[in-house]
Structures are given as C-alpha cells and as structure tokens.
C-alpha positions in Angstrom: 0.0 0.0 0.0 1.5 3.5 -1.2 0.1 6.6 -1.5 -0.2 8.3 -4.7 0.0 11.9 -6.4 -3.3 13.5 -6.8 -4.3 12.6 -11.1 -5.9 16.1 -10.9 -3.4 18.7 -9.5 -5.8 21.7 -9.9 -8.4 19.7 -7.2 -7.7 20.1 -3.8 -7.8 15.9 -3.9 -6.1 13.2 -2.7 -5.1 10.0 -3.9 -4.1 6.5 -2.5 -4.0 3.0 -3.8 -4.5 -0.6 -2.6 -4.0 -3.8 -3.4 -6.7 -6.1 -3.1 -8.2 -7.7 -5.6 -7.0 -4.8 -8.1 -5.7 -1.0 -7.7 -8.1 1.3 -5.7 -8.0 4.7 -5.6 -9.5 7.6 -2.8 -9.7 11.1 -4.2 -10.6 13.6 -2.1 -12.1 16.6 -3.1 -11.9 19.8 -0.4 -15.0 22.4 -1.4 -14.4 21.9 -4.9 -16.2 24.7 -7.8 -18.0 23.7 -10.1 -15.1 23.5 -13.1 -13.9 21.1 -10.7 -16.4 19.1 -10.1 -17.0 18.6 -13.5 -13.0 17.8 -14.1 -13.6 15.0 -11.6 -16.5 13.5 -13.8 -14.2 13.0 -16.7 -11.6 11.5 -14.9 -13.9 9.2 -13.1 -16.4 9.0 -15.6 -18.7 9.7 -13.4 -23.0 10.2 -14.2 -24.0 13.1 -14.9 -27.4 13.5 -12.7 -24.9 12.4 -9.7 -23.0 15.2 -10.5 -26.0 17.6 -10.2 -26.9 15.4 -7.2 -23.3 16.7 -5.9 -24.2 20.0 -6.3 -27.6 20.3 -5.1 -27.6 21.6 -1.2 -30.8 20.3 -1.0 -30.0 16.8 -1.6 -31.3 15.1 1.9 -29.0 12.8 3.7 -29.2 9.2 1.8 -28.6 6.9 -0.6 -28.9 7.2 -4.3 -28.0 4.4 -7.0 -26.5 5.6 -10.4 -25.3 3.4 -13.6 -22.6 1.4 -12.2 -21.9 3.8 -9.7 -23.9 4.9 -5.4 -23.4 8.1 -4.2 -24.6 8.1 -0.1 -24.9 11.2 1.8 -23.9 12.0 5.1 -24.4 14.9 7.5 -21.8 15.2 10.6 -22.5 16.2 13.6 -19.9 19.2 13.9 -19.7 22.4 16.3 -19.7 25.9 15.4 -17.3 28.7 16.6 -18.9 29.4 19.6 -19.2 25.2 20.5 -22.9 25.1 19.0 -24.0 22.0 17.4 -24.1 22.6 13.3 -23.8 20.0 10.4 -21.5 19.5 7.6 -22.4 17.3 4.3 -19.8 14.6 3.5 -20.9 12.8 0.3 -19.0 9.5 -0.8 -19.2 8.0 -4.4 -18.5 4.6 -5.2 -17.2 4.2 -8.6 -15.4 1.6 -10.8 -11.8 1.6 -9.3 -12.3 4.9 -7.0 -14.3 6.3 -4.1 -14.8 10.0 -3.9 -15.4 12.3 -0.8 -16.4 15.5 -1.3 -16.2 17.4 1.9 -16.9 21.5 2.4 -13.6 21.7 4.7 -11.0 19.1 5.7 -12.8 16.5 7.8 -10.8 14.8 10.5 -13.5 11.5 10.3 -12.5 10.8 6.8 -8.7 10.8 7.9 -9.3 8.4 10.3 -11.1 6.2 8.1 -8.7 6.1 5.7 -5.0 5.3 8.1 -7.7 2.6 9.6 -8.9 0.8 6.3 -5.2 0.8 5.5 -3.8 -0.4 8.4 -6.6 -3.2 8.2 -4.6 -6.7 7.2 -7.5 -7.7 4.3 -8.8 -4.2 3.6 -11.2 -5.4 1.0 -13.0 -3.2 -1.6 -14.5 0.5 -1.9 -17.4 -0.7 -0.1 -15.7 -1.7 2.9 -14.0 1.6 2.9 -17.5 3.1 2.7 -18.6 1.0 6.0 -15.3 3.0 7.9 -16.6 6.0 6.9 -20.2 5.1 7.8 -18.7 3.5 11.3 -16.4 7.0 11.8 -20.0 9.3 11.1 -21.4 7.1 14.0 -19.0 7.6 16.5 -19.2 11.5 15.4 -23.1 10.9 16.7 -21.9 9.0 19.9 -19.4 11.8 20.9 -21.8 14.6 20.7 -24.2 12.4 22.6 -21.9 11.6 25.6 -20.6 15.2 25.5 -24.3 16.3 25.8 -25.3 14.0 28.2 -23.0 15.0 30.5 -23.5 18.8 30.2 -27.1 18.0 30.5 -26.9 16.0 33.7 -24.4 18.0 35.1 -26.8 21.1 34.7 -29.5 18.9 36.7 -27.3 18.8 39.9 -26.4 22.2 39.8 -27.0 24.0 43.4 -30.0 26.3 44.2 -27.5 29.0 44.2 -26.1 28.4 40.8 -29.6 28.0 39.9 -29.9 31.2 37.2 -26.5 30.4 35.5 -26.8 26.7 35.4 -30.2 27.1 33.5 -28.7 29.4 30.7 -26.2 26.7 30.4 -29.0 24.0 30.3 -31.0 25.8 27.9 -27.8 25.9 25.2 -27.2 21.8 25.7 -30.7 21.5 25.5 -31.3 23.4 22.1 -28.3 21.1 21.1 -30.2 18.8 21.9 -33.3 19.3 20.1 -30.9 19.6 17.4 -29.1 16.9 17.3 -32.4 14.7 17.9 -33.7 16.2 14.7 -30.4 15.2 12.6 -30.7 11.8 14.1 -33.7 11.2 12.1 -32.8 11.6 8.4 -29.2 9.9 9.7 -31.2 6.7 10.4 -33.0 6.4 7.3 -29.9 7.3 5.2 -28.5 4.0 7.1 -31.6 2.1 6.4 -31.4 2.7 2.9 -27.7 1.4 3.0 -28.4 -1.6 5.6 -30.9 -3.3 3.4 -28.3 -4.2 0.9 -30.1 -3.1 -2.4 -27.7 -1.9 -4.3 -24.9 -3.5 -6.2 -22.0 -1.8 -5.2 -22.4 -3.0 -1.3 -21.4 -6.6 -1.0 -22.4 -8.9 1.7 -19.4 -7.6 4.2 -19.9 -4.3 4.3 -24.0 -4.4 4.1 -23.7 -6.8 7.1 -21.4 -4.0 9.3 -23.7 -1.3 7.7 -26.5 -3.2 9.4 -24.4 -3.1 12.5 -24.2 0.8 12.8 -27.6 1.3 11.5 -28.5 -1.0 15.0 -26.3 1.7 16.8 -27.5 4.3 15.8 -30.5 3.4 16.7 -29.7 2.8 19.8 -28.6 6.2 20.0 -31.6 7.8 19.0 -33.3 6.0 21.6 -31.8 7.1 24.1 -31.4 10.9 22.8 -35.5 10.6 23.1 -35.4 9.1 26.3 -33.4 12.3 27.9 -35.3 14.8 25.2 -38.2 13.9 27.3 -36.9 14.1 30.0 -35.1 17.4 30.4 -38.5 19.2 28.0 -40.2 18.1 31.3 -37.8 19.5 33.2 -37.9 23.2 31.1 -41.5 23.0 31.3 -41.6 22.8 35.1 -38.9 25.4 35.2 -41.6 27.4 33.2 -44.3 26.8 35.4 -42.5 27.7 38.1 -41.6 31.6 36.5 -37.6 30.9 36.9 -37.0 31.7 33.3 -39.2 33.2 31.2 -37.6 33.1 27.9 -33.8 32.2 26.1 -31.3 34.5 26.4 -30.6 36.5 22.8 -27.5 34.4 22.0 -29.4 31.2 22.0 -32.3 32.2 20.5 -29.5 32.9 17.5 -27.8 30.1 17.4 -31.2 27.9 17.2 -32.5 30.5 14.6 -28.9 29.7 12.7 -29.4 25.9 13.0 -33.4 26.4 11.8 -31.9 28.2 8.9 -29.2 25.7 7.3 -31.9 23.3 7.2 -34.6 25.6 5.8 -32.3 26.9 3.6 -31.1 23.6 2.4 -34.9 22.2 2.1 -35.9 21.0 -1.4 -37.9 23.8 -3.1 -41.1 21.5 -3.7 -40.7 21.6 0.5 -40.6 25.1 0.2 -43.9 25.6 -1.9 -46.1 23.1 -0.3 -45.4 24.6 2.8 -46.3 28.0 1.8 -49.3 27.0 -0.3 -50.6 25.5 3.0 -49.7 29.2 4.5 -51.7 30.7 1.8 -54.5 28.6 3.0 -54.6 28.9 6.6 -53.7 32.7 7.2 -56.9 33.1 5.3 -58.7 31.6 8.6 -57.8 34.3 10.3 -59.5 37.2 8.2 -62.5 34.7 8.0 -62.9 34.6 11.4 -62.3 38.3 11.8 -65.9 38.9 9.6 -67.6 35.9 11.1 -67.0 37.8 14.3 -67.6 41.3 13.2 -69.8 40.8 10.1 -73.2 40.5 12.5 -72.5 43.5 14.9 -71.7 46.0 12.1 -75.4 47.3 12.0 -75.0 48.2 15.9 -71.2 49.2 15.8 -69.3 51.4 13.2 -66.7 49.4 10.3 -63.9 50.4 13.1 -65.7 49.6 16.6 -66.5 46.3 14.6 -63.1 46.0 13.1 -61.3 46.2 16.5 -63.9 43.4 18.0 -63.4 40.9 15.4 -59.6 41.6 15.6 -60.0 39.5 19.0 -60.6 36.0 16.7 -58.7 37.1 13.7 -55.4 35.4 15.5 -57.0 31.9 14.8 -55.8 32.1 10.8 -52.4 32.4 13.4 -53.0 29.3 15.5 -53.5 27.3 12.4 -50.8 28.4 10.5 -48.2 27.7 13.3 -49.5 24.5 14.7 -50.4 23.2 11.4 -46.8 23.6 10.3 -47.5 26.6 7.4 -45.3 29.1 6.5 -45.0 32.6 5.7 -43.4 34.7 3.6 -42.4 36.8 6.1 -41.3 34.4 8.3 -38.1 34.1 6.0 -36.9 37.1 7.4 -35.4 36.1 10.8 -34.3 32.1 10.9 -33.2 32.3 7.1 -31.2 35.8 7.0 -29.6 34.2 10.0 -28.6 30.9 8.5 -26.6 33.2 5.6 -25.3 35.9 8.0 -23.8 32.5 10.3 -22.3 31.3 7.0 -24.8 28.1 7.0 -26.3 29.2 3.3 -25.9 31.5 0.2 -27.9 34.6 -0.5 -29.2 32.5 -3.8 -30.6 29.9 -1.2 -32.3 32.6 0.5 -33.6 34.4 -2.8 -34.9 31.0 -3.8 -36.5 30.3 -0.1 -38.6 33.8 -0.5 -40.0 33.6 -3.9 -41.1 30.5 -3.5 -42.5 31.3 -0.2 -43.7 34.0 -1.3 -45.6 32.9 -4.7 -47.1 30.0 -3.6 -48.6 31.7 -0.2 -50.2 34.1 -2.8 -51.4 31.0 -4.6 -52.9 29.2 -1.9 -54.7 32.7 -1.0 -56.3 32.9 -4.4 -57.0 29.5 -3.8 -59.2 30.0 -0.4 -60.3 33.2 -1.8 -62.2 31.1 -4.9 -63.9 28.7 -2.3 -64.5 31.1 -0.1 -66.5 33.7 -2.1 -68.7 31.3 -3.4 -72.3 32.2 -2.7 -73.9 31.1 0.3 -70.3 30.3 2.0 -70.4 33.2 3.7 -73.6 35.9 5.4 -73.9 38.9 4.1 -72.8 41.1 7.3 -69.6 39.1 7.1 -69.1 39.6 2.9 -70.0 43.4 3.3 -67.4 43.6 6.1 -65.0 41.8 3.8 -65.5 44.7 1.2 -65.1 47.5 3.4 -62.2 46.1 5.0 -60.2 45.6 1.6 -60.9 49.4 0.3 -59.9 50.7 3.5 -56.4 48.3 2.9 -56.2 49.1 -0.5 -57.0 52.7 -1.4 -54.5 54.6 1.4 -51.6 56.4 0.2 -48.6 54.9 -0.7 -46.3 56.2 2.4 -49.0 55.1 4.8 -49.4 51.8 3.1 -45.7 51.4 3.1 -45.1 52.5 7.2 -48.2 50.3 8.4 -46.1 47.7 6.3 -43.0 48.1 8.0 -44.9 47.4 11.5 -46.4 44.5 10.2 -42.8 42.9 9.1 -41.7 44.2 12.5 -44.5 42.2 14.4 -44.4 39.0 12.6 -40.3 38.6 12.6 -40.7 39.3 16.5 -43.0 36.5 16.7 -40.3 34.4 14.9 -38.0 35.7 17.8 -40.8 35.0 20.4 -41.6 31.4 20.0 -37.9 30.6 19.3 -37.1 32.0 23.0 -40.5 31.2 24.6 -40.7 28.5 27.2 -44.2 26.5 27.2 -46.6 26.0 25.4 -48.7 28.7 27.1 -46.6 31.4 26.5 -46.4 30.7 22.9 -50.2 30.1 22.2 -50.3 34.0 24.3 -47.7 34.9 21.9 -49.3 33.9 18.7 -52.6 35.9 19.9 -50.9 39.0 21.0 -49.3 39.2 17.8 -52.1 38.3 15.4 -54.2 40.7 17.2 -52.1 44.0 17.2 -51.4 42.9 13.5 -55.0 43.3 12.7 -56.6 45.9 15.2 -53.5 48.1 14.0 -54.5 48.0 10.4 -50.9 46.9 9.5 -50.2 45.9 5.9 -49.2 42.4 5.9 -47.8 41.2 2.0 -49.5 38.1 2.2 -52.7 38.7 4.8 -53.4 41.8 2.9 -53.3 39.8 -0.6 -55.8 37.4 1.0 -58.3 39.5 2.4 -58.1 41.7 -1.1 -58.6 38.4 -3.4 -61.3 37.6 -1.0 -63.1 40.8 -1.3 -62.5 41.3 -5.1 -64.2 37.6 -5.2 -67.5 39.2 -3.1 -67.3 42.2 -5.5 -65.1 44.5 -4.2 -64.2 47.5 -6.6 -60.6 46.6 -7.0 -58.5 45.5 -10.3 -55.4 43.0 -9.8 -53.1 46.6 -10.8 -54.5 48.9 -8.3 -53.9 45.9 -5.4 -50.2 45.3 -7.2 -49.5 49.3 -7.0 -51.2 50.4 -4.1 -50.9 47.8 -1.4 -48.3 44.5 -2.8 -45.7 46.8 -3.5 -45.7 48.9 -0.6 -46.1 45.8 2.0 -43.4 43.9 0.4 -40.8 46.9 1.2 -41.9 47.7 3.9 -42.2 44.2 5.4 -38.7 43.5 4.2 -37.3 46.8 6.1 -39.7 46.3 9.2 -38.4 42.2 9.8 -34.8 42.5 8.9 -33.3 46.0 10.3 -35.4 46.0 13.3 -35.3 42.3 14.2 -33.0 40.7 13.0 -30.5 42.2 11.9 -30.6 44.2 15.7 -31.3 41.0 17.3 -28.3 39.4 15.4 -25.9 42.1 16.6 -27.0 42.2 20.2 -26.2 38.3 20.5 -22.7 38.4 19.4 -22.1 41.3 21.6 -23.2 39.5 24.2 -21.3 36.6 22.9 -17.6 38.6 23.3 -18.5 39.9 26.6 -19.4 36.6 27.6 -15.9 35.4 26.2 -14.1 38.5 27.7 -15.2 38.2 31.3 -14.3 34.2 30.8 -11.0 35.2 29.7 -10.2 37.7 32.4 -11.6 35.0 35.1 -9.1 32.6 33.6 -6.0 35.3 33.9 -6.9 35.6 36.8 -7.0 32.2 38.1 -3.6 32.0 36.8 
C-alpha cells in the first residue's frame, strides 16, 4: 500500500491505492467549484445526474443508485465557533476503481477512516471503505451524545445558588439537543437505505457491518429521546414555576442559525407546499375576523366592529403555526440568520422567499375562490369583507408602506418570540398578542393583505389586480422587508454576538486571573 500523487493537481484531492483484488483509488475533493467538479466527472467518468446530485444543497441525507456507480450522503454532527452544534455534508461516491469524498472543509473522520482501512490486514473493496466512513459518522453521533449527556446531567445537579447560571447553560445543551435529535432522524434512514443491501456496489461484508451501525444508531436515537423527554419536562416545570421566562438573545441565534441551514437547504417542492398551506390557513384568520364582526356591524361602526373581530382574527395564526405553514415573512429572521452564520448562500435565501412568497399568494387565491362562493359566507360578514379591503387598499402609498414596515416588524418578532419562549402557554399568548395588534393596528401584511383583497375582489369589491399590485403588494413587500430584517433581526443578530464577546471576555479575564 503507497500513497499516490493527486491525477488532478488543480483539485484540492487526494489520492491512495490498494491492493486487493486490483488497484483502488481515494480522491478527495476539499470544497471543490464547479469546473472542478465537472474535471472529476471526466476522470472518473462519473453520471451526470450524480454530478447535479453533488451539487444540489438540497439533496437530503441518503442513498442514491446511479449506472454502475452509489453516491450516499452524510451529514456530521460538527460544532460551530462558539461550540454550538451545526452540520457539515460529507458525500462518498463509489465508482469503478475509485471512491470519492467531497467534503466543504478538511474533515478529520474521513482521515481516520482512511489510516484505519489501510492499516486493516485484508482491507477489502470501496465498499468496505464506505462502512469506515459510515462507522467513523457514528462515532461522530456517539461523541456529541456523551458530551451532551454530561452537560445536560451535570446542569441537573447544579446548586440552588447556581440555579440562574446553570439554566442558561442547560437551555444551550438542550437546544443542542433538540438539534441533534432532529439530525438523528434523516441519519437513520440514510443507514436504512444502505443496511438493506439493495444496491450492487455493497457486497455482503460491508451491508452486514452497515447493518451493525444502522442498529447503533438506533440505539442512539433511543436514548437521545429518552433524555429529550426528559429534560422538555424539566424546562417545562422550570416554566411553570416563572424561573426563566424566555432564552437568552444568544441562544435564540444560534437555534434560529441551525433552523436556517436546514430551511435553507430544504428542497424547493418543500418550500412551496409549505407556503401554499400558508396561503390557506392565514386566510382563517380574516374569516374569522368577519364571522366575528360581520353580525354587529349594523349596531357598531366598520372600526368599533373592526377592532372586536380583531379579537378571533389570530386563529388564521393558530393554524398556520400549529399546522406547520409558513409565511413569507417568516423568511426574514431564521433564514437571513442561517446566511449571515455562514450556513447558506444569498441565492438559497432568494430562492427560499420567492417560493415562499408565490405560492402563499397561490394558496390565498385559492381560499379566496372557495370562499367567495355564494352562500359560503352571510352577508354582514361579505360586506365587512369589502369594506375592509378598500380601506387596505385605497390609502396612500407612504402610509401603506409604514403600516407595512410594523407588520414585518411584528411578525419577525413573533419568529423571535416562540424561538425563545418556554411553554406552550406562552407561545399560544404569543401567537394571539401578535395576530391581534397585527389586525386591530391595520398593519399591511404582503401576504394577509393579498388574502383579504382576493377575498373581497371575489364578493365584488371594486378593485383590479393593478390597483392591489401598485397600491398595497408593492408597498407591503418593502416595507415588510425593512420592518423584519433591520429592526429584528439584523438588531437581534448584533445584540447576541455582543453579548457573545463579553461573555468570552469576562471568561478570559476570570481565567487570567486564576492563573
């Protein structure tokens, strides 16, 4: 066994070779460009859907089987700057002659994979070297788990009087927690796929110790459940009991960071399924609002009414959140974060929000149709419909555009909110607060605003598609855009990380101290 000179100098690769059975080779490609990437297909003749496969952030952790070749995803359990829990993709492709990592930095697991499948006396073929790595990803899972575990249980024996601090510090394990739980999940199945022995490239050997860290792994995530549940009951107590009412800033970032990666890295049909439900379930809330108001409008005025059926218009809220919809504008805090933390690309994010964006418009046409449809509705509640949508549509532009920018504000806050709230209680409060100063406000929502207009214009409202484009889409998009972003997150994100180097200073000064 030898190593070997890289084939392809201008690759940051290396090469090895065995001999077993014939000449094998390991290149390893370090964040390789595109140019790159398609310089290693020619010279490993690889497929050219796996090459898009390569390139595609949104690929999930798993297996896929190509011509003559199997490209398996990984994501590793790594931690961040600040010692938070992140991932990092490793993909491996099996090819005649070769296996291939492509890795976004150097990572020490595939270095350790390789000294021990050459320092193994019958090191077999590529798909033995594909069980290290698998075996190497595992114990990548175990060590976070033991090094949680013991921050977590050493948190739960803290004294009363370290009570305050010990929390903060329980709540950061436990959102790594949480996180690492949810990468478990799509880790499992990924070694599922490979455990069942379906493709041709995995011989007997290596599905058989597949199968063995696929049983390990499970084990793991068993166990990460069992003390999930626990220490949620724990937090929840803590709740209860009004010791800690809400995350500290720097943790609400660095979960909002770890949301983003994966948001950002979702599939786009993700991405528009989940808004199109959006579309439909905000649409509950201005619903409600004239189911409410529509039968006391001949007693009250369109504003005493207004502010009355603002009190049920938070239910669209209740659904969209619990039911798992999405916003548009609730791209503007967990996102923006994943790209300012270096977790995604400002084309990721671009992609995220028109997507977002388009198809919560669609499934708000959508509801609109059903909804206007006669009989659906009684007539107090389709004449408060109509007032309700001139009054959102024919306002001046810089009023439209300022109620805008507190409607951006609100909503990104309740991103904030429910990331740092603890209980269930406080986050249902949350969501209602929110949804109600949204509507008794008058605030200019892109996507709420579009729904109550398609609904009026449906129930006859005197408005064209241009004058809601010009007069109320344009201006709420801005504005929404400047209200979310400057004032929440981008405020939110700068307040962490100063809290984050005064935290590190005062740690530094106790140390030079100590010495």
């Amino acid at each position: 066994m030898e190593d070997l000179e890289s084939p392809t100098p201008s690759l940051s690769t290396a090469s090895w070779e065995v001999e077993a059975g014939g000449p094998l080779r390991h290149v390893r490609a370090i964040d390789p460009a595109q140019g790159e990437l398609r310089e290693l297909r020619r010279s490993l003749d690889l497929h050219q859907s796996l090459l898009h496969q390569l390139q595609d952030p949104g690929f999930a952790p798993g297996m896929v089987d190509f011509p003559r070749q199997l490209l398996v995803r990984f994501d590793v359990p790594t931690s961040g700057d600040e010692g938070e829990l992140r991932w990092e993709r490793l993909d491996v492709v099996l090819a005649d002659a070769a296996v291939l990592t492509v890795e976004p930095r150097p990572m020490p697991l595939v270095e350790r994979a390789r000294a021990r499948f050459l320092h193994r006396e019958h090191p077999g073929g590529l798909d033995r070297f594909l069980s290290v790595l698998a075996e190497e990803v595992v114990e990548e899972f175990g060590a976070k788990w033991s090094a949680l575990r013991k921050e977590l249980q050493g948190g739960e024996t803290s004294t009363p009087k370290a009570s305050a601090s010990a929390l903060g510090t329980l709540g950061k394990a436990h959102a790594d927690l949480v996180e690492l739980r949810r990468g478990l999940q799509p880790a499992l199945e990924c070694f599922a796929q490979l455990s069942r022995g379906n493709s041709q490239r995995l011989g007997k050997v290596a599905t058989a110790e597949l199968r063995a860290w696929h049983d390990r792994l499970k084990g793991l995530c068993g166990s990460v459940e069992q003390l999930h549940e626990h220490f949620t009951g724990l937090s929840e107590q803590a709740g209860a009991r009004g010791t800690e009412l809400s995350a500290e800033s720097p943790e609400v970032i660095e979960a909002a960071i770890a949301l983003g990666e994966r948001r950002l890295h979702r599939m786009t049909v993700a991405h528009s399924v989940t808004a199109f439900i959006g579309g439909l379930a905000v649409s509950f809330g201005a619903v409600a609002m004239s189911w409410t108001a529509g039968p006391w409008t001949h007693v009250l005025n369109q504003s005493q009414a207004h502010l009355l059926g603002s009190l049920a218009f938070p239910i669209g809220f209740i659904i969209l959140i619990v039911g798992k919809g999405e916003l548009f504008t609730e791209n503007f805090f967990v996102p923006v974060t994943g790209v300012m933390g270096g977790r995604g690309k400002v084309r990721d994010l671009l992609v995220l929000w028109s997507s977002t964006l388009g198809f919560n418009l669609v499934g708000a046409v959508v509801f609109a149709f059903l909804i206007s449809r006669p009989g659906v509705l009684a007539d107090g509640a389709r004449s408060f419909l109509v007032e309700l949508v001139k009054e959102k549509v024919f306002v001046p532009l810089p009023v439209a555009f300022m109620k805008a920018i507190f409607a951006g504000w609100l909503m990104t806050m309740l991103t904030w909110l429910l990331l740092a709230a603890r209980g269930q209680g406080s986050r249902m409060l949350i969501i209602w607060m929110m949804g109600f100063l949204i509507s008794a406000g008058h605030f200019n929502h892109v996507v709420i605003s579009a729904a109550e207009v398609f609904m009026g214009m449906g129930l006859g409202a005197p408005i064209t598609v241009g004058q809601w484009a010009r007069l109320n889409f344009l201006p709420a998009l801005l504005g929404n855009l400047v209200g979310g972003i400057v004032f929440v997150t981008l405020l939110g994100y700068v307040q962490a990380h100063s809290l984050r180097r005064s935290e590190r200073k005062q740690k530094a000064g106790s140390r030079h101290q100590q010495a």
